[in-house]
N, C-alpha and C positions, 0 to 999 in steps of 0.2 A: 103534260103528256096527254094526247090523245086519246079518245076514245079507241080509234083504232089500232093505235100502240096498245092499251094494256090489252084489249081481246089479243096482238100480237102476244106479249110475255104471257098470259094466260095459255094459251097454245103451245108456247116454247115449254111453259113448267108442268104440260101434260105429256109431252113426252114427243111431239112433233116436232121434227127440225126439219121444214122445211120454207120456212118463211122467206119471202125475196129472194126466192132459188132463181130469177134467170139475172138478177144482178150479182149475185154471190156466184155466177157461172162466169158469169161477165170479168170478174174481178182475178177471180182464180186462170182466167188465162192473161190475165194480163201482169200478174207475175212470171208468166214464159219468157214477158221480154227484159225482166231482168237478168233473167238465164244468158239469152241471147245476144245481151248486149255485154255480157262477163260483169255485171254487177255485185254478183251474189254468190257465195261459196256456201256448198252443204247445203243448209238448213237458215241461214241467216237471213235479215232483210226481209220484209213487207212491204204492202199496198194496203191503204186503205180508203174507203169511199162514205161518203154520208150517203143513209138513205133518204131520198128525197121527199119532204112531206113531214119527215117525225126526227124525232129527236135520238134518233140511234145512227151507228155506223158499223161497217162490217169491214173487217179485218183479220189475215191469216192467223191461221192455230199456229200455237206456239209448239216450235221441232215439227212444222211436219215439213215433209222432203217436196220438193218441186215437182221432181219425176212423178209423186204421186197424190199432187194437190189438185182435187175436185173443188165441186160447190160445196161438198160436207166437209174441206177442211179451214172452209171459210167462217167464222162465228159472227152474231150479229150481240153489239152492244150497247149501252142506252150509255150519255154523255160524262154518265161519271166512271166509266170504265168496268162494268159491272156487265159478262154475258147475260144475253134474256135467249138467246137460240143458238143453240148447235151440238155437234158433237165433240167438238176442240176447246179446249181451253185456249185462250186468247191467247195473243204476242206477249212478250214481256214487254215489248212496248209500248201497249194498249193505253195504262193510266196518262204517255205523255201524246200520245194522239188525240186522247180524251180531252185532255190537257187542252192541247189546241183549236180542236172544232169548238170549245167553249167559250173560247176566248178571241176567236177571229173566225167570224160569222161567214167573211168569204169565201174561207177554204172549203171544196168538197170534196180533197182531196191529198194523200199526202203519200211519202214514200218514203223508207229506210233503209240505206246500203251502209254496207263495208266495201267499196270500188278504190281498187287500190291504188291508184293515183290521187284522188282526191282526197283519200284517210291519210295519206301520207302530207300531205298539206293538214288536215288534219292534226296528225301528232306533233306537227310543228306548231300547230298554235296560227298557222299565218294565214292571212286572207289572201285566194285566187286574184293577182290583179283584173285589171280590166286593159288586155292589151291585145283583145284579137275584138273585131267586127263582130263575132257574129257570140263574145259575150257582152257587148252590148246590146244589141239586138235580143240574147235571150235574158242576161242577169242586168242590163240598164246601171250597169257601174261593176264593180269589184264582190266577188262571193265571200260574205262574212264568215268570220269564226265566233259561235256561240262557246259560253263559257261550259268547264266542266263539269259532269254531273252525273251522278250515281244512278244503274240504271233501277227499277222496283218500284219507282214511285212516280210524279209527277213532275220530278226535278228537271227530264230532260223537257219535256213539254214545257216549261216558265223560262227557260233558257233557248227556246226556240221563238217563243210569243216575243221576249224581249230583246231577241237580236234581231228578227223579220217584222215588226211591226213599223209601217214607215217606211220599208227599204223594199225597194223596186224587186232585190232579187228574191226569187222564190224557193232559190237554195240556202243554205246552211250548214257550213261546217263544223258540229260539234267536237271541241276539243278533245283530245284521242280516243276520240270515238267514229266522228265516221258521218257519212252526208245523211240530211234529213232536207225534203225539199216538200212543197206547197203546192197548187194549185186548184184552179176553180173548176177540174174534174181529177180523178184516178187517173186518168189518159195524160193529163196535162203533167202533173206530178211525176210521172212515168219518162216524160219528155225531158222533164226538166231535169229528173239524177241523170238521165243517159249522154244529158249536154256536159252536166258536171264533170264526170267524168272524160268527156271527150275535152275539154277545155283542161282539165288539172294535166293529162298529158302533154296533150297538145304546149302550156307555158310551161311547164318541166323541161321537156325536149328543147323548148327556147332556150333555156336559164340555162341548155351545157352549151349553150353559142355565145354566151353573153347576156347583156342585160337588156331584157324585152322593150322596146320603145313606149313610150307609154301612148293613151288615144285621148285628147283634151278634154275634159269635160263637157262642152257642148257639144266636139261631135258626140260623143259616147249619147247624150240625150237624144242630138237627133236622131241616129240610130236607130234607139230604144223607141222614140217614137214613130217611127217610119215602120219599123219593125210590129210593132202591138197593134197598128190601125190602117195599114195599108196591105203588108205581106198577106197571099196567101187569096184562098177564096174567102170571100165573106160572104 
């Protein structure tokens, strides 16, 4: 830990919460687009982000409402899932985010829904094939199903490292539980449950016409890599 992390937690255990308020501002609106995108029901589902430089990440408070999430219902926490600032007690699923930023240096970013096309693939246990273009392009093959796991502790986090490590896709279907997706910003991660769920419908709605075609394994690669190194502005 940094020198400038603990003057951070020393400030946090003095009674100041306001440490990395314009990324904790940042973060909290970017839970609106799970709102937005019909991801998230009530109080469920988080964003979380590493903050850049130190060994903490910040992540919404556990129960607070969307309608009325600030910077102050954002918590900031160090890697073993322990707050050092805020007013909120963390997510309940803070120890398996912890979980991951420890174990896959990549991520600085990650997100948790209940989207109910994809949970429903979910409670089946079955992996999202890979039969449209443009889940190639964003998952580079079929979105996995992670094994089941009790939420409170670390479990869903060792179940998420061991079914994404390796695999192109940045999604993850936790068994009747619900999507947990990755990426190398909160923005990306964000992107990546909103595709999930566009794609669990989208092969739903196939599967009552029949049996989706499947996309060969090399196009699916080339895709995937035409997609990560050419799309877009660089």
């Amino acid at each position: 830990m940094s020198a400038d992390t603990r003057n951070t937690v020393k400030t946090a255990a003095s009674g100041e919460s306001g440490t990395f308020r314009a990324q904790r501002e940042h973060l909290a609106a970017l839970h609106q687009l799970l709102v937005s995108n019909g991801l998230v029901t009530w109080t469920s589902g988080n964003v979380s982000e590493r903050v850049p430089g130190e060994d903490l990440f910040l992540i919404k408070g556990s129960g607070v409402g969307y309608d009325e999430l600030t910077w102050e219902g954002i918590t900031v926490c160090d890697l073993d899932g322990r707050a050092v600032d805020g007013v909120k007690g963390p997510s309940s699923d803070t120890d398996a985010h912890a979980y991951v930023y420890r174990h896959m240096a990549e991520v600085a970013g990650q997100v948790h829904t209940h989207s109910p096309y994809a949970t429903a693939w979910a409670a089946r246990a079955e992996p999202i094939p890979c039969v449209l273009t443009a889940m190639a392009d964003e998952f580079g093959g079929p979105i996995p199903v992670g094994p089941f796991a009790l939420i409170g502790d670390d479990s869903i986090g060792q179940g998420i490292v061991a079914t994404l490590q390796g695999h192109r896709s940045p999604a993850v279907l936790m068994q009747n539980h619900g999507v947990f997706t990755i990426g190398g910003s909160a923005e990306a991660a964000v992107k990546a449950a909103v595709m999930t769920e566009d794609v669990a419908r989208t092969v739903h709605l196939s599967r009552q016409l029949g049996e989706p075609l499947p996309i060969s394994d090399a196009d699916v690669t080339a895709l995937w890599q035409r997609y990560q190194n050419a799309y877009g502005q660089k």
